[in-house]
C-alpha positions as MATLAB code, in Angstrom:
seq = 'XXXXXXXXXXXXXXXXXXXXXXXXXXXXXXXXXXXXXXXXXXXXXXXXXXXXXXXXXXXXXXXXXXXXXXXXXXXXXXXXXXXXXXXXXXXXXXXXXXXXXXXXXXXXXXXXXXXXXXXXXXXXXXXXXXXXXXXXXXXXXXXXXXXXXXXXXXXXXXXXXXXXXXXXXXXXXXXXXXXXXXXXXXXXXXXXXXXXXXXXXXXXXXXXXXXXXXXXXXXXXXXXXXXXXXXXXXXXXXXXXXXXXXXXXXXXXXXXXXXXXXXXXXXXXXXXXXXXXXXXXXXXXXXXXXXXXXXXXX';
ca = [
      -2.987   -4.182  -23.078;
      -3.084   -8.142  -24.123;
      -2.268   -8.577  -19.938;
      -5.415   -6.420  -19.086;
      -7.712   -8.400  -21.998;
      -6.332  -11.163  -20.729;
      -7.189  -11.240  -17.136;
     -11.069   -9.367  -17.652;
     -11.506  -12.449  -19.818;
     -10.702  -14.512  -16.886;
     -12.855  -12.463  -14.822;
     -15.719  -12.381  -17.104;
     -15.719  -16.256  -17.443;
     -15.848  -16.859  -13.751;
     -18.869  -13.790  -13.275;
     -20.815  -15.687  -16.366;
     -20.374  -19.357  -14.788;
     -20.812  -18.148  -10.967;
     -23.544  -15.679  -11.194;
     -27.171  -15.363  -12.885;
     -27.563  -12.160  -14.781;
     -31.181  -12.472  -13.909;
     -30.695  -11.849  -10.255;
     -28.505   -8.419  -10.904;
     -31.634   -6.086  -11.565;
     -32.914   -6.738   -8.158;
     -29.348   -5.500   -6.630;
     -28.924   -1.865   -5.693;
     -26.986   -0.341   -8.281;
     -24.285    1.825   -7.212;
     -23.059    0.914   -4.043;
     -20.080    2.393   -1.858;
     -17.426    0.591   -2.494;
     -14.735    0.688    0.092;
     -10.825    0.154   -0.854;
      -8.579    0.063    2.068;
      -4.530    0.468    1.272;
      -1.862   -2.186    2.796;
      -1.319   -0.735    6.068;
       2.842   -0.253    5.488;
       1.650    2.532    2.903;
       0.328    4.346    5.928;
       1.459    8.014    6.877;
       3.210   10.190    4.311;
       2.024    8.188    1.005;
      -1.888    8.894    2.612;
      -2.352   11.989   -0.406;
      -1.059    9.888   -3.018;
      -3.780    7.027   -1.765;
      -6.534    9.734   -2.380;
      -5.293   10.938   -5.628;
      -5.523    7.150   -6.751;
      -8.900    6.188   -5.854;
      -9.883   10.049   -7.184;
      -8.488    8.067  -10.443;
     -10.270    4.988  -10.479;
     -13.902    7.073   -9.612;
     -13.409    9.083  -12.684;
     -12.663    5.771  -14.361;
     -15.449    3.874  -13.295;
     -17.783    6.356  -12.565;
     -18.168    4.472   -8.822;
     -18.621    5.746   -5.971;
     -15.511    4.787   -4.140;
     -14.176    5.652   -0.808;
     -10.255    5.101    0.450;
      -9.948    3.611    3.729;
      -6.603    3.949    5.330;
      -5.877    1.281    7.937;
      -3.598    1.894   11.230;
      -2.667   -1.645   11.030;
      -3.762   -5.453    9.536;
      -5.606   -5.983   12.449;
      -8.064   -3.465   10.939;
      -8.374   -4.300    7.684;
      -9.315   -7.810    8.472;
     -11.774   -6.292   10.647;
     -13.120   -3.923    8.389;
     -14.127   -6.548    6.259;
     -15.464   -8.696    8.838;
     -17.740   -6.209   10.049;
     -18.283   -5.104    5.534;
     -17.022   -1.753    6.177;
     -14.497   -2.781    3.535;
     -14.941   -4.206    0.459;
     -11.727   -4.942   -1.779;
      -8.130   -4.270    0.022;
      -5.006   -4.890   -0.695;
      -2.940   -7.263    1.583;
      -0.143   -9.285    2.534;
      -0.369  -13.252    1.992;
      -0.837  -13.757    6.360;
      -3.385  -10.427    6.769;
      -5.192  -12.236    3.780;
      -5.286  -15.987    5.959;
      -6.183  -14.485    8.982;
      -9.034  -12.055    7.384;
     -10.560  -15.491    5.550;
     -10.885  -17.412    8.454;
     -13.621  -15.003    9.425;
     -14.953  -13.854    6.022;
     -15.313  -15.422    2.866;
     -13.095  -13.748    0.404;
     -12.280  -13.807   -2.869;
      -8.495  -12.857   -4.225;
      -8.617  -11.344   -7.557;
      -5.088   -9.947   -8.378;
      -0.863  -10.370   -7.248;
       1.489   -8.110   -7.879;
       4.647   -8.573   -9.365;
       7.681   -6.716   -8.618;
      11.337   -6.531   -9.975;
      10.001   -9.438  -12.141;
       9.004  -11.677   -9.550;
       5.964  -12.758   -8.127;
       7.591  -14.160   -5.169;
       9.210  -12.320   -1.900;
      10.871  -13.512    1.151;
      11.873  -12.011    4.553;
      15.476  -11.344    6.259;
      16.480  -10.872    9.801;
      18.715   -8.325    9.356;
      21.626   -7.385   11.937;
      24.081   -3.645   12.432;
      27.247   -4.803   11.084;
      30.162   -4.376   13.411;
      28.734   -5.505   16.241;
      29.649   -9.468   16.024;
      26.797  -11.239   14.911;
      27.765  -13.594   11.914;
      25.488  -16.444   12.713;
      22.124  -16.914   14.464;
      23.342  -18.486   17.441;
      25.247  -15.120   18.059;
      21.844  -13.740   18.291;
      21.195  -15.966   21.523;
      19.827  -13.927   24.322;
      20.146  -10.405   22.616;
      16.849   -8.286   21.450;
      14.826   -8.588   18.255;
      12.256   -6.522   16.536;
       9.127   -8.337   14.645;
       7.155   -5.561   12.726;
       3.238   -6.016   12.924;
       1.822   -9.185   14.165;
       0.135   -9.727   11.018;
       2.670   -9.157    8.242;
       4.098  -11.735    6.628;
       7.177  -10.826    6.207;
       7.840   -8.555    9.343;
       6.490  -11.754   11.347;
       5.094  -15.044    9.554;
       7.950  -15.500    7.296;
      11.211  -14.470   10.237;
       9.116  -16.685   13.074;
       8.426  -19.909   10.730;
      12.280  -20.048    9.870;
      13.550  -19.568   13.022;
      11.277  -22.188   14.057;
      12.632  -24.671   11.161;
      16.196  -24.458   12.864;
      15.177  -25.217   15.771;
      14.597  -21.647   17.512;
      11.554  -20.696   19.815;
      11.657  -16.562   19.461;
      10.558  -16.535   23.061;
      12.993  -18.375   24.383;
      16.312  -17.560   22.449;
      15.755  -13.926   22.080;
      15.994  -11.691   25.681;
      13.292   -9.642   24.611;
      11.177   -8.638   21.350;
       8.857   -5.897   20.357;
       6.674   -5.224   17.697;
       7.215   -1.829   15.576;
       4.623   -1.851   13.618;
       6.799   -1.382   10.382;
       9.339   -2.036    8.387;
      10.597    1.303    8.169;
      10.516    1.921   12.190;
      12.463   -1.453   12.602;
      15.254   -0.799   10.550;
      15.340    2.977   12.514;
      15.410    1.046   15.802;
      18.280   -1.004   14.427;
      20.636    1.849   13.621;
      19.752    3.198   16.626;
      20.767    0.028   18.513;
      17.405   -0.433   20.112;
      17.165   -3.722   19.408;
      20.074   -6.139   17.936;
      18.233   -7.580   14.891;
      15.516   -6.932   12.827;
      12.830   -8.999   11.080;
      12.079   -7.290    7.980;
      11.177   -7.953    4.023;
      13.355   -9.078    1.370;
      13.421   -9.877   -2.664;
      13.649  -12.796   -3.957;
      17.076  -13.239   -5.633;
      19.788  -10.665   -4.549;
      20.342   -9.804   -1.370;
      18.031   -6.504   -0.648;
      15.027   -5.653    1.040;
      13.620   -2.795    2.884;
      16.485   -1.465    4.021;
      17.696   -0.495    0.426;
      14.225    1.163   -0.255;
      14.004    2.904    3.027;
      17.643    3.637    4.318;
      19.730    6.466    2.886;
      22.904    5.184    1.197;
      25.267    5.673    4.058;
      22.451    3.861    6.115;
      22.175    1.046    3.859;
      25.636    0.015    3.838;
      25.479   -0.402    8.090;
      23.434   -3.232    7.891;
      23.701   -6.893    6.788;
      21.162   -9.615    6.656;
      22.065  -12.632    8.736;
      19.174  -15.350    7.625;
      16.943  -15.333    4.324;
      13.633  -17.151    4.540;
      11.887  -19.121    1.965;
       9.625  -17.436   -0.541;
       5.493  -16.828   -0.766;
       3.355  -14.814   -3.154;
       3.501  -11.353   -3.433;
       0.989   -9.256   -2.417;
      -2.695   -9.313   -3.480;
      -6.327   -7.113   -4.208;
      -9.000   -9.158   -3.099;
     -12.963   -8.383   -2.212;
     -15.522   -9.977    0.374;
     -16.982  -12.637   -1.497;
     -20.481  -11.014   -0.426;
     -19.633   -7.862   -2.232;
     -18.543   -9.968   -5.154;
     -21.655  -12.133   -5.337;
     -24.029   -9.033   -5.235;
     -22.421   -6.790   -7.002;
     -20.099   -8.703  -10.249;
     -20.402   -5.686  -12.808;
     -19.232   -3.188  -10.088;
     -16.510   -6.005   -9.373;
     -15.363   -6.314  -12.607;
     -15.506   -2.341  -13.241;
     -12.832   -1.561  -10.421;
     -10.579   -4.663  -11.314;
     -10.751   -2.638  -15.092;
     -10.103    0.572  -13.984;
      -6.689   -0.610  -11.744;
      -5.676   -2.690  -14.737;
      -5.926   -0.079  -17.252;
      -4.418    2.487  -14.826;
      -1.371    0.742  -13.664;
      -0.771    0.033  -17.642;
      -0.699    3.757  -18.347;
       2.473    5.406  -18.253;
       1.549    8.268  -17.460;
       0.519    6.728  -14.154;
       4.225    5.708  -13.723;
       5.417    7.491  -10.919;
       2.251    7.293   -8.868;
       2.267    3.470   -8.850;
       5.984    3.389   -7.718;
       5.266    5.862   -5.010;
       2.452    3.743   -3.707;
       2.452    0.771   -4.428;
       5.791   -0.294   -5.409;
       5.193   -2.772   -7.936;
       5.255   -3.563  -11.611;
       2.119   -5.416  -12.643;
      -0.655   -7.493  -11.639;
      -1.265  -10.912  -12.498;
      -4.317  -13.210  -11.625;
      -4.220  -14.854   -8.543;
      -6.483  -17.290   -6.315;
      -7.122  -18.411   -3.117;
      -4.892  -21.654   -3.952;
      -1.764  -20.044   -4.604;
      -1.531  -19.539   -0.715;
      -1.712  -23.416    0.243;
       1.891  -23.268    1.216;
       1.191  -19.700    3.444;
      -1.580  -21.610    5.172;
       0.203  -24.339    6.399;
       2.784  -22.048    7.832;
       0.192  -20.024   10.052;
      -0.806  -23.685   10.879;
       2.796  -24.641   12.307;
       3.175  -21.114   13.882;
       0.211  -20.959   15.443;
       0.366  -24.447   17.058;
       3.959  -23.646   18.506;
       2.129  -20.372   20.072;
      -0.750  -22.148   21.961;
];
């Protein structure tokens, strides 16, 4: 509860210096307000999504709708085109999204303790790949184009040692997710994998998604260095017109993840143990990596 005080008095302080309470009776009270869910949640967790924002209307007494993206691409998008309001996303979906519109990040998660992640390229073990250069020439598969650790995080290391993906692997694709990756690995569709990772032991996706005897086929070859965890952040424009409404729906999430009676849902969906403020700043490091990446792809 002192964590959830805590960060609507940070909240509050930035609405009271930013915004003049004078202006918010001429701005249309009760708007839509349009969530959409980090696109890896897609697919069988889409009920659980509902049941949330069901939650947070009864909560708030908003009018909130859930929109549930097929991929980054979209989401970005969506709230270029403000047919999405607040949305959860990864560190490079966030980047690319605020080079077109203005947003504003508002929360980070933490998770397993950390606030940090990191991304793996992860390899079938048995088949005689113990270093990168073993790699040379064989298949690879990124996940989406925007994830950051499916592709930002994997591509910026191999680049740091020296490795153009297009040129040292024979071929790579682009899954989509995490999940299908790791599927196409076992399979032997592809030789290695690009995938997420914690921070400090040597896991990632393929513990939470693999069965047991799935787990223990596959090895990670190369850990990457670390960036923020994910975030909730909201257009800017929503955020200027509507603050109360703003500050309602950053309540309602706080108080609900804090519940625990809300336990289970929240590790079902969103995997995570807490949120924590966060700003646009804390991604300095992230932007500077799109900036090397993308200059090595023009």
């Amino acid at each position: 509860m002192k964590l959830v005080l805590g960060l609507l008095g940070v909240l509050a302080a930035t609405i009271s210096s930013g915004f003049d309470d004078r202006a918010w009776s001429t701005v249309q009270r009760d708007p839509l307000i349009r969530i959409a869910f980090h696109p890896q949640m897609s697919g069988e967790q889409d009920p659980l999504k509902e049941l949330f924002i069901e939650e947070l209307k009864k909560i708030t007494h908003l009018n909130i709708k859930a929109i549930i993206p097929e991929n980054y691409a979209s989401v970005g998008e969506g709230m270029t085109k403000g047919q999405v309001d607040f949305a959860f996303l990864s560190g490079f979906s966030y980047i690319l999204a605020a080079d077109k519109v203005q947003l504003t990040v508002l929360l980070k998660t933490i998770f397993d303790g950390e606030e940090m992640y990191r991304a793996a390229i992860v390899v079938k073990k048995g088949r005689g790949f113990r270093t990168l250069e073993d790699l040379k020439g064989k298949t690879l598969s990124f996940g989406d184009r925007q994830s950051t650790s499916g592709y930002l995080l994997p591509y910026a290391a191999l680049l740091g040692k020296g490795i153009v993906p297009e040129k040292f692997f024979k071929s790579i694709q682009y899954s989509g997710q995490h999940k299908e990756s790791l599927h196409l690995l076992l399979e032997e569709k592809v030789d290695a994998v690009a995938t997420w990772a914690k921070l400090k032991v040597a896991e990632g996706s393929w513990n939470l998604f693999l069965a047991p005897e799935q787990q223990s086929q596959v090895e990670p070859l190369l850990f990457t260095e670390a960036v923020p965890n994910e975030i909730f952040c909201v257009t800017s424009d929503f955020f200027k017109k509507y603050p109360r409404e703003t500050m309602k729906v950053v309540a309602a999430l706080l108080s609900y993840i804090n519940m625990p009676e809300n336990r289970n849902l929240i590790d079902q969906l969103f995997r995570m143990d807490y949120f924590v403020p966060a700003y646009n700043t804390d991604f300095s490091k992230l932007r500077a990596m799109v900036k090397r990446v993308e200059s090595k792809l023009k």
